[in-house]
C-alpha positions as CSV (number, residue, x, y, z in Angstrom):
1,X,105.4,116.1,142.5
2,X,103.0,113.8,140.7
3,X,100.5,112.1,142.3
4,X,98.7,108.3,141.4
5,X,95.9,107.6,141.8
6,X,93.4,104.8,140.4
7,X,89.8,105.4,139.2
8,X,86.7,103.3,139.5
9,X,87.9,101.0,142.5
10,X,88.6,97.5,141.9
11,X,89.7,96.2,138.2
12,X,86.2,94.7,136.4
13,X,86.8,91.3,135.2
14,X,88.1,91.0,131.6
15,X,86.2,90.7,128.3
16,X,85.4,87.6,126.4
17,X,83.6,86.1,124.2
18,X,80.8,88.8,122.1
19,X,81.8,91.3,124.9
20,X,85.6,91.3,123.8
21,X,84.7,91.0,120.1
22,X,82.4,93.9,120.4
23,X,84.6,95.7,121.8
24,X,87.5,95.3,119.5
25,X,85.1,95.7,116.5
26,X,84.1,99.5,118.1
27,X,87.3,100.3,119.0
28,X,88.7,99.3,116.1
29,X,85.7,101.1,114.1
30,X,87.1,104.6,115.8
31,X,90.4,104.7,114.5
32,X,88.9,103.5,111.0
33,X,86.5,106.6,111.3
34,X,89.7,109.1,112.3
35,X,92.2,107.6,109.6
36,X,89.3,107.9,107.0
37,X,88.5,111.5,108.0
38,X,92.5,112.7,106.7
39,X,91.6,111.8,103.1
40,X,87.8,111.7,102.5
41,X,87.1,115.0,102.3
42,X,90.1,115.7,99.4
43,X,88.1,114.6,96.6
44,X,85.1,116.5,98.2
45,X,87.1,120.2,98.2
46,X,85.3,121.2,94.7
47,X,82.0,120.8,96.5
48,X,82.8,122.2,99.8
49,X,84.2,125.5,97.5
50,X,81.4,125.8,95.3
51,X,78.8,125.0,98.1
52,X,80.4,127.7,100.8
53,X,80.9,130.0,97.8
54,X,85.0,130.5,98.3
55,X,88.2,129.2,95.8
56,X,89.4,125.8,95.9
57,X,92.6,127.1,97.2
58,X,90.9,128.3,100.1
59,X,88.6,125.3,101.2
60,X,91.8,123.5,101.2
61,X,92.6,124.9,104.6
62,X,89.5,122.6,105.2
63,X,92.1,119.7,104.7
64,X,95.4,121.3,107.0
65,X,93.3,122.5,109.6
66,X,92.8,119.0,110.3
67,X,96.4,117.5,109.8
68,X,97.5,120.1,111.7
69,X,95.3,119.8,114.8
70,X,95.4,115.6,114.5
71,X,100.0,116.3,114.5
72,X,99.6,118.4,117.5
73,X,97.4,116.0,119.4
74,X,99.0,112.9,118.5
75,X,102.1,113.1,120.6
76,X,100.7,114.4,123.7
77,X,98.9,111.2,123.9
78,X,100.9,109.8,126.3
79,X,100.7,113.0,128.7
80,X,96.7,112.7,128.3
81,X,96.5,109.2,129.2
82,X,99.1,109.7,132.3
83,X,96.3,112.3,133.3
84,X,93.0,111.3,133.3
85,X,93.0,107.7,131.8
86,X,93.8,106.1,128.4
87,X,90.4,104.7,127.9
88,X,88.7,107.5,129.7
89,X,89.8,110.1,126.8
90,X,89.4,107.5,124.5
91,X,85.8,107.6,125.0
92,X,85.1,111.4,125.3
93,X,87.1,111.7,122.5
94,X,85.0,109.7,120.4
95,X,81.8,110.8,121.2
96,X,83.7,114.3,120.9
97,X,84.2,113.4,117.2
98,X,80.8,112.7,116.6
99,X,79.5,115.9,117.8
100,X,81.7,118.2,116.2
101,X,81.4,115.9,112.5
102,X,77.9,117.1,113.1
103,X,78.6,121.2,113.7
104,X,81.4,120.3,110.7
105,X,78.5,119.1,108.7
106,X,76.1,122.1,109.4
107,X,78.5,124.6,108.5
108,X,77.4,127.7,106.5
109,X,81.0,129.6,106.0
110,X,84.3,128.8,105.6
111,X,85.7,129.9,109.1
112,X,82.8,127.7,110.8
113,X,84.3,125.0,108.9
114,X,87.3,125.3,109.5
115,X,87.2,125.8,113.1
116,X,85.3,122.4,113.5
117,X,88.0,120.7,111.6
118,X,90.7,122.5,113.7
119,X,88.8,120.6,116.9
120,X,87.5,117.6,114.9
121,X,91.5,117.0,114.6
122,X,92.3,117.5,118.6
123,X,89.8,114.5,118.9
124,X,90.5,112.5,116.4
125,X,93.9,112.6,117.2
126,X,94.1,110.7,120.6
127,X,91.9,108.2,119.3
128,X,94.3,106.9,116.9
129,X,97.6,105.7,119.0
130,X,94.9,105.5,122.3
131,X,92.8,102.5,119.5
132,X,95.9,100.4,119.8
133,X,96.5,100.9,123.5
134,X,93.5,100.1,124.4
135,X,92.8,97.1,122.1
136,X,96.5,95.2,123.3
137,X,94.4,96.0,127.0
138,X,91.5,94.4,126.1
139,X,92.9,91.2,124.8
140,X,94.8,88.6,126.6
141,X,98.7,88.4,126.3
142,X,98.7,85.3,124.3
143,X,95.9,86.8,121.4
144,X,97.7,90.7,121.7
145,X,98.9,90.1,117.9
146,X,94.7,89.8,117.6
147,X,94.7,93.1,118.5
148,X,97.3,94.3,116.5
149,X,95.6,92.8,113.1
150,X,92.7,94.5,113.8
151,X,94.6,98.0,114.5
152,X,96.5,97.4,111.1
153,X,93.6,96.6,108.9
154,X,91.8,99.4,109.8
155,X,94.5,102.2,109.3
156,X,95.7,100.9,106.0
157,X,92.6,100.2,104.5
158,X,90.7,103.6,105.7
159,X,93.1,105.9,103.7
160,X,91.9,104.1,100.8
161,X,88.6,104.4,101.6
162,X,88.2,107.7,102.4
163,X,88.6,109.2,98.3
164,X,85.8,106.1,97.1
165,X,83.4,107.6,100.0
166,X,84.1,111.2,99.6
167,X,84.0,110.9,95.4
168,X,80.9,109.1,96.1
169,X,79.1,111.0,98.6
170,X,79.8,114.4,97.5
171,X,78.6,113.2,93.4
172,X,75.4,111.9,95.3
173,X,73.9,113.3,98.6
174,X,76.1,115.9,99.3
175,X,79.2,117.3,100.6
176,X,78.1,117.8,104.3
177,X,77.1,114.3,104.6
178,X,80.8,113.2,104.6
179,X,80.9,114.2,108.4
180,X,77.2,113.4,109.3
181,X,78.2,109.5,108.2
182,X,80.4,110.3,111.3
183,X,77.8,111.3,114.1
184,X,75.6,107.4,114.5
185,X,78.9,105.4,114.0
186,X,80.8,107.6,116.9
187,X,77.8,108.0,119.1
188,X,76.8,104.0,118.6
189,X,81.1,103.3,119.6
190,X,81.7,105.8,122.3
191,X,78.5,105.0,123.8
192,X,79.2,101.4,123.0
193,X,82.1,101.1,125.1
194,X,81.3,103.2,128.2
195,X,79.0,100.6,128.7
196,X,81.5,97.5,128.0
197,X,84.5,99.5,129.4
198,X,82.7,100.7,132.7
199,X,84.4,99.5,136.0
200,X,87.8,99.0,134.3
201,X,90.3,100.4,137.3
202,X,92.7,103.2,135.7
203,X,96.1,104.6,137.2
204,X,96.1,108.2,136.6
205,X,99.2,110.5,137.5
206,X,98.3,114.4,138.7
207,X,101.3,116.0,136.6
208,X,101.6,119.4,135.5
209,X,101.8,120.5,132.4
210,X,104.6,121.1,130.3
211,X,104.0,124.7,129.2
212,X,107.1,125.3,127.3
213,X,107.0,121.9,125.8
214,X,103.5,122.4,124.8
215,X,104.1,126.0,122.9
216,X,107.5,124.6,121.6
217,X,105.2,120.9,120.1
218,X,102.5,123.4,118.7
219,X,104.7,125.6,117.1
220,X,107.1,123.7,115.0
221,X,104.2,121.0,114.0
222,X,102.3,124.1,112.6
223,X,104.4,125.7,110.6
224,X,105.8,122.3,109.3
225,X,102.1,120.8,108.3
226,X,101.4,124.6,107.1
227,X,104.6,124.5,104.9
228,X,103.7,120.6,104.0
229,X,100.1,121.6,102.7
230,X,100.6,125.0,101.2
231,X,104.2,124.7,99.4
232,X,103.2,123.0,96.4
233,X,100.6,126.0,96.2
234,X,103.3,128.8,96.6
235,X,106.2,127.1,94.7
236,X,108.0,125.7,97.5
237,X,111.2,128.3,98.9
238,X,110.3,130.6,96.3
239,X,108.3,132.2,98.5
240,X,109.2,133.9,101.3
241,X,106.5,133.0,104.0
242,X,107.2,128.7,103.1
243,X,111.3,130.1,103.8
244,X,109.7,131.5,107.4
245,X,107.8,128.4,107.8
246,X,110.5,125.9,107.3
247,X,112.8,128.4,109.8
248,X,110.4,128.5,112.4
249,X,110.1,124.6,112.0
250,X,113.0,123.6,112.2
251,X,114.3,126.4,115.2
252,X,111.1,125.1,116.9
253,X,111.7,121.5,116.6
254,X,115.6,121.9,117.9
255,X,114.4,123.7,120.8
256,X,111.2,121.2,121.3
257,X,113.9,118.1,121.3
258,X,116.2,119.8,123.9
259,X,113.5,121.1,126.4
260,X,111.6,118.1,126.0
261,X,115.2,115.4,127.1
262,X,116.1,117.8,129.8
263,X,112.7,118.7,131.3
264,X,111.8,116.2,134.5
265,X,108.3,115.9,133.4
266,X,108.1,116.7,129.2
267,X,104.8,116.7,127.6
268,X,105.8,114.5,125.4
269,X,108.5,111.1,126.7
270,X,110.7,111.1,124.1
271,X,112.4,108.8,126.2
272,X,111.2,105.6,124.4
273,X,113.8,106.1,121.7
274,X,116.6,104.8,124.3
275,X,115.2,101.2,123.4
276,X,116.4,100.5,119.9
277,X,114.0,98.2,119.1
278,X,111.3,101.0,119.2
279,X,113.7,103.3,117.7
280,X,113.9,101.1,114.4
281,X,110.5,99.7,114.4
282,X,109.2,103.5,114.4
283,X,111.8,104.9,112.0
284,X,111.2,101.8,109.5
285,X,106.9,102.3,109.9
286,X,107.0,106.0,109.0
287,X,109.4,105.7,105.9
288,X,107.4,102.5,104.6
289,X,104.1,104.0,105.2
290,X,105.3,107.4,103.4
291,X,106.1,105.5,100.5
292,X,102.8,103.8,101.0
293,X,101.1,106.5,101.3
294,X,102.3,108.1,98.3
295,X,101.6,105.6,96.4
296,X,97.9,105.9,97.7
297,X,97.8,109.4,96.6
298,X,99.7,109.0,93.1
299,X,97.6,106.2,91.7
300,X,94.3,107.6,91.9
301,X,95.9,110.8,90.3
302,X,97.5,109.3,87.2
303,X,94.4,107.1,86.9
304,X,91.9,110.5,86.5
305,X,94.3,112.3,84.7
306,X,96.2,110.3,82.7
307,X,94.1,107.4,82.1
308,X,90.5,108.8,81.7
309,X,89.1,106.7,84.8
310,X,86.8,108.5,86.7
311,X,86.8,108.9,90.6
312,X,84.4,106.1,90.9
313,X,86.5,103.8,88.7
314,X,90.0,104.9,90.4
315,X,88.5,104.2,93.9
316,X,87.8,100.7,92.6
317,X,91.3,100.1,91.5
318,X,92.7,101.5,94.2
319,X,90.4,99.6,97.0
320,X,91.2,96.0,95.4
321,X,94.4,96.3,97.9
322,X,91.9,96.1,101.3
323,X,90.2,92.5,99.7
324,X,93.9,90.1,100.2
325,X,94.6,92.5,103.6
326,X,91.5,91.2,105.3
327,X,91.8,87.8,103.8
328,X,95.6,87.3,105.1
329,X,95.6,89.2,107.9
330,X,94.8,86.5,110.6
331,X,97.1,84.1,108.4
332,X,100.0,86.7,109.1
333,X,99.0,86.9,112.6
334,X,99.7,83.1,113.3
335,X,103.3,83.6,111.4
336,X,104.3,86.6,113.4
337,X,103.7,84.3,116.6
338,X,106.0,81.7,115.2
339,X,108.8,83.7,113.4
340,X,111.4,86.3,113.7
341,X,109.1,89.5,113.3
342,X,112.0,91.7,111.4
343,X,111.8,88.9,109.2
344,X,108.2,89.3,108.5
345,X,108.2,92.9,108.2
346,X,111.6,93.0,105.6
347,X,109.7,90.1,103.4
348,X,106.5,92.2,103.5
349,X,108.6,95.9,102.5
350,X,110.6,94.2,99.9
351,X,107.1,92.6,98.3
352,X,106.0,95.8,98.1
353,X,109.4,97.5,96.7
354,X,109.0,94.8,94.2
355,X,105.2,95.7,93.2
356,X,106.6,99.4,92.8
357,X,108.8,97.9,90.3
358,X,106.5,95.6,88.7
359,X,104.5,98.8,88.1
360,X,107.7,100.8,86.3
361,X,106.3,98.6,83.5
362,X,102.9,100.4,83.1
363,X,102.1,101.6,79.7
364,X,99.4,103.5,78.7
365,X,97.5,101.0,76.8
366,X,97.6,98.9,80.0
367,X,94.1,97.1,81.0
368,X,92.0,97.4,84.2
369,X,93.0,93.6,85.1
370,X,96.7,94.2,84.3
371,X,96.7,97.1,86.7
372,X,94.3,95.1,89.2
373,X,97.2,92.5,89.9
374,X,99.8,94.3,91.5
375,X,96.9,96.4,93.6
376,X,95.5,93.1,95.0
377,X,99.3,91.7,95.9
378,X,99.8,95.1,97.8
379,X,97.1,93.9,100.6
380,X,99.0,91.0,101.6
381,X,102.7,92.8,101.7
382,X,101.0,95.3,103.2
383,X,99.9,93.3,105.9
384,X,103.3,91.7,106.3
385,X,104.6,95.0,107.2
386,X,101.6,96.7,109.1
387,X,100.9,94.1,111.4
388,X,104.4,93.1,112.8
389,X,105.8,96.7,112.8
390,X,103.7,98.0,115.1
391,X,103.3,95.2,117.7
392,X,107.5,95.4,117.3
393,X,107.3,98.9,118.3
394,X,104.9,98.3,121.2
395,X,107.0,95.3,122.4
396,X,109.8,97.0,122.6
397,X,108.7,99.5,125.5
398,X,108.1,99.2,129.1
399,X,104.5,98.8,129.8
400,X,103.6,101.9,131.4
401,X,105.2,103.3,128.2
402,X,103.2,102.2,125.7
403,X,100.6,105.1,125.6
404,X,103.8,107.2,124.8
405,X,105.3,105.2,122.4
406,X,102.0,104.4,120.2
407,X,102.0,108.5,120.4
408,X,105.2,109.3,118.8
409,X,104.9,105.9,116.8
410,X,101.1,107.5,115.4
411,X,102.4,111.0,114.8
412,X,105.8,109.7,112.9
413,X,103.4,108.3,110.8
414,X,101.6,110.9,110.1
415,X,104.3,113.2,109.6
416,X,105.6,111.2,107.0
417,X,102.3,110.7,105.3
418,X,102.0,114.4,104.9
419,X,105.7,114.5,103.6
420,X,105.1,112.1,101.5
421,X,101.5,113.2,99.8
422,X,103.4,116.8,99.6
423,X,106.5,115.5,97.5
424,X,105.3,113.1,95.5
425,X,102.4,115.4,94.1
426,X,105.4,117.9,93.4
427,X,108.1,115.6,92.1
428,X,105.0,114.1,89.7
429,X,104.2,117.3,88.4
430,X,108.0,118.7,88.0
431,X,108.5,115.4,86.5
432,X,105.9,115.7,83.7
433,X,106.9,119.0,82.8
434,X,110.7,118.0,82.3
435,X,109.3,115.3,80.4
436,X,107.5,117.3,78.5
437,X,110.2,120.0,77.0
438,X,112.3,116.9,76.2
439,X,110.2,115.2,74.0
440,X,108.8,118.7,72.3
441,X,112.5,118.8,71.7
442,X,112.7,115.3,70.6
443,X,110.5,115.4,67.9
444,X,112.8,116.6,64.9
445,X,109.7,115.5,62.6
446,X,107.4,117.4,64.2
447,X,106.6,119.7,62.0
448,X,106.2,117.2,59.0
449,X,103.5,115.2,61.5
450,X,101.1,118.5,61.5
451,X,101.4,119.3,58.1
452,X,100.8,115.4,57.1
453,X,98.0,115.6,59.4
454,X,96.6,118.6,58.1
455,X,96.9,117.5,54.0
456,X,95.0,114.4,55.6
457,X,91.7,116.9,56.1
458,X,92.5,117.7,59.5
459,X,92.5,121.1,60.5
460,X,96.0,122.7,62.1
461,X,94.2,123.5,65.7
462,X,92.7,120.2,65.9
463,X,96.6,118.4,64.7
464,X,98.2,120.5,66.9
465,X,95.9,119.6,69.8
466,X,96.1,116.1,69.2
467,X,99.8,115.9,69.1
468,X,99.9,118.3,72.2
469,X,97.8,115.7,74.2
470,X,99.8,112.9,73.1
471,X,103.1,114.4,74.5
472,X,101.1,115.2,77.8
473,X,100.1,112.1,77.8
474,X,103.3,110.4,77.4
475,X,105.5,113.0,79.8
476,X,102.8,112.2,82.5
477,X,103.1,108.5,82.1
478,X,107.2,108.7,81.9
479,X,106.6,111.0,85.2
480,X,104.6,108.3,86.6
481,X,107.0,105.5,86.0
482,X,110.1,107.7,88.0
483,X,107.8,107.9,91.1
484,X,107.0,104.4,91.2
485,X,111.0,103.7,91.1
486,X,111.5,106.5,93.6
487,X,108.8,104.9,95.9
488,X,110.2,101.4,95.0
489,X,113.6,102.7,96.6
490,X,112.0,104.1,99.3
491,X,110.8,100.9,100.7
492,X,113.8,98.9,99.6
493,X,115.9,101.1,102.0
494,X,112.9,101.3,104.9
495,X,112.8,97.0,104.3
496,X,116.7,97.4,105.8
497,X,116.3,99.7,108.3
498,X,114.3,97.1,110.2
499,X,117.1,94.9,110.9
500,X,118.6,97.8,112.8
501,X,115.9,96.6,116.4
502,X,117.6,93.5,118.4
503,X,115.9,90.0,117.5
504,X,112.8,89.4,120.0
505,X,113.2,87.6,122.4
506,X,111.0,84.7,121.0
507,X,107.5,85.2,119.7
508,X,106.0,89.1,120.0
509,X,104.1,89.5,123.0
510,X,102.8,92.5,122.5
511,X,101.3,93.1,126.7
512,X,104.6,93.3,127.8
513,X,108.4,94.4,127.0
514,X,111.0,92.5,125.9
């Protein structure tokens, strides 16, 4: 039987004023550090390779280590809270994630490396869903969609981040200083708010752990983020250990679902989905924040490769998004408190369906400014989607449930963030090839091209290179176009899945369920 019991006596009084906004700001600056760390060391792998002396194929276990660690964690965020206090692991966990940046950044081989990432990802990923428990704590009731702006501005905004620091970091100081940036800004928050949060009474419940449900969770989220990372690298089911991945994923993840709803105590309470509201809010936040996310890896891509920006310049581009999300986040705050939140969150999906179609019109001539417009929308859509989503989900719970359901919320998230970065680099690619052979086949005149090209004083390797770069160039920008449709799509149908959760019951209050 479990037992509860409540930690540090009698409740401390609540925070206001610079106390709360401190607070928030530290909080809020932990799950900004977390989200940053899954995508600012990708532009960095070149250096890490060249620096530890190994391939880039291999230093890119530097990058699923971590996934893989932060998807186990994530959902057993509920359990950990129910244990030993939501804001209690918040805090070791963050001072946790400053230490181990530090052993990260004084690695001298590969396996150190990796193994700090491996445990860099077990803390980092309880800070992420425990960032917006704790900030809906912190705040009263009636400012909770306060909390939830702040939660949403920094996990859409660090993603995009993460590639201008890394690019910029590595070029500059060095590759190890993208986890030392880590060890003040942790140390500064965790210490930060064992100060502020000391005295704060916390219900803890002495259950025992879910072995089975625990080796089940580790299993299938492994081999899927393995099979995520490394498939494009192997040529997907072509080879046979991504066809014994995706088996073991998927027998793991069968048998994880059916211990887990029959087990009196699961590891992980999938038991939220019974309220529909939760059910839809979560299902329509990880498909519109796959597309999102793919989006976020695409454009810097294409820009690089197909557009002759360098990382510096693509970082810029893509950044312009975080300017109108900061700007219009408190402005969407005040709406959601007024108006229907599914409302809210389909107007803010289909803006950014529309901007994925906008962009089908991208041409290869297009300016910095032309492509600038559409990026700068994206912040405000985005913030119509982020911030109401999320506080739906959390709304829709009981409130002893809410560590569980910003969890499975987090880690459906993440999941479909690694889905989507996996696909979208692979249909992109398989795209431009396609493109490729049909318009070498297309060009019936070819052959008249060089030759003309050639009596013009060109020589034949220099004509055939230049009409070789130009069909590149054009099967990659053709490629480029079908995955903005595709992505467009994707958030058209995530924009009606949202209408699936009941209508709140007046404004979102966020504390409390409805």
């Amino acid at each position: 039987m479990a037992d509860t019991h409540q930690h540090q006596g009698a409740a401390a009084q609540p925070l206001t004023g610079a106390k709360l906004i401190t607070a928030a700001i530290l909080i809020g600056l932990g799950n900004f550090l977390v989200v940053l760390d899954t995508t600012i060391a990708n532009v960095s792998i070149p250096h890490i390779a060249g620096g530890l002396g190994v391939s880039a194929s291999q230093a890119s276990w530097v990058i699923t280590s971590y996934a893989v660690a932060e998807a186990i964690t994530v959902p057993l965020t509920g359990w950990l809270a129910r244990r030993f206090g939501a804001q209690r692991v918040f805090i070791v966990s963050y001072l946790a994630f400053g230490i181990l940046s530090f052993l990260c950044g004084l690695s001298t081989s590969l396996g150190m490396l990796i193994a700090g990432r491996i445990l860099l990802g077990f803390a980092g990923g309880t800070i992420m869903p425990l960032s917006q428990t704790l900030l809906l704590r912190i705040f009263p009731s009636e400012r909770a969609t306060t909390a939830t702006i702040i939660w949403a501005m920094t996990t859409t905004i660090a993603p995009v981040a993460g590639p201008i620091l890394g690019g910029v970091i590595s070029d500059n100081i060095g590759w190890e200083w993208i986890f030392f940036i880590n060890v003040p800004l942790a140390a500064m928050g965790g210490a930060g708010l064992l100060v502020l949060l000391r005295g704060r009474a916390e219900p803890t419940v002495r259950a025992r752990i879910d072995a089975v449900g625990l080796g089940l969770l580790v299993v299938w989220i492994a081999a899927l983020q393995i099979l995520l990372d490394e498939g494009r690298n192997h040529d997907w089911f072509a080879a046979a250990e991504i066809r014994w991945l995706a088996v073991i994923a998927a027998v793991g993840f069968v048998a994880f679902l059916i211990w887990e709803l029959t087990e009196k105590e699961p590891i992980v309470n999938l038991r939220v989905f019974r309220h529909r509201g939760f059910a839809a809010g979560s299902t329509t936040y990880a498909l519109g924040y796959g597309a999102f996310f793919a989006m976020v890896v695409i454009i810097p891509l294409w820009l690089q490769q197909n557009m002759g920006y360098t990382a510096t310049w693509a970082g810029y581009a893509t950044g312009l998004m975080g300017v109108l999300a900061v700007l219009t986040a408190p402005i969407v705050g005040q709406v959601v408190a007024k108006l229907d939140a599914r409302l809210i969150i389909f107007l803010g999906i289909m803006g950014l369906a529309g901007i994925s179609l906008w962009r089908t019109g991208f041409t290869p001539d297009i300016t910095f400014m032309q492509m600038a417009w559409p990026m700068l929308l994206t912040g405000l859509f985005m913030m119509m989607f982020f911030v109401p989503v999320t506080g739906l989900c959390m709304a829709s719970v009981n409130t002893e449930e809410q560590a569980d359901a910003a969890g499975i919320s987090n880690f459906m998230r993440t999941i479909a963030g690694a889905f989507a970065a996996s696909l979208v680099q692979t249909g992109w690619a398989h795209a431009a090839r396609e493109n490729q052979a049909e318009l070498a086949g297309a060009m019936t005149q070819g052959g008249e091209t060089l030759d003309g090209l050639v009596s013009g004083g060109m020589s034949r390797e220099t004509a055939t290179a230049m009409l070789t770069n130009i069909v590149e160039g054009q099967s990659v920008m053709l490629a480029t176009l079908n995955v903005f449709a595709v992505v467009g799509l994707c958030f058209a149908l995530a924009a009606t899945l949202i209408w699936f959760a009941p209508k709140p019951k007046g404004p979102i209050d966020t504390s409390a369920a409805h």
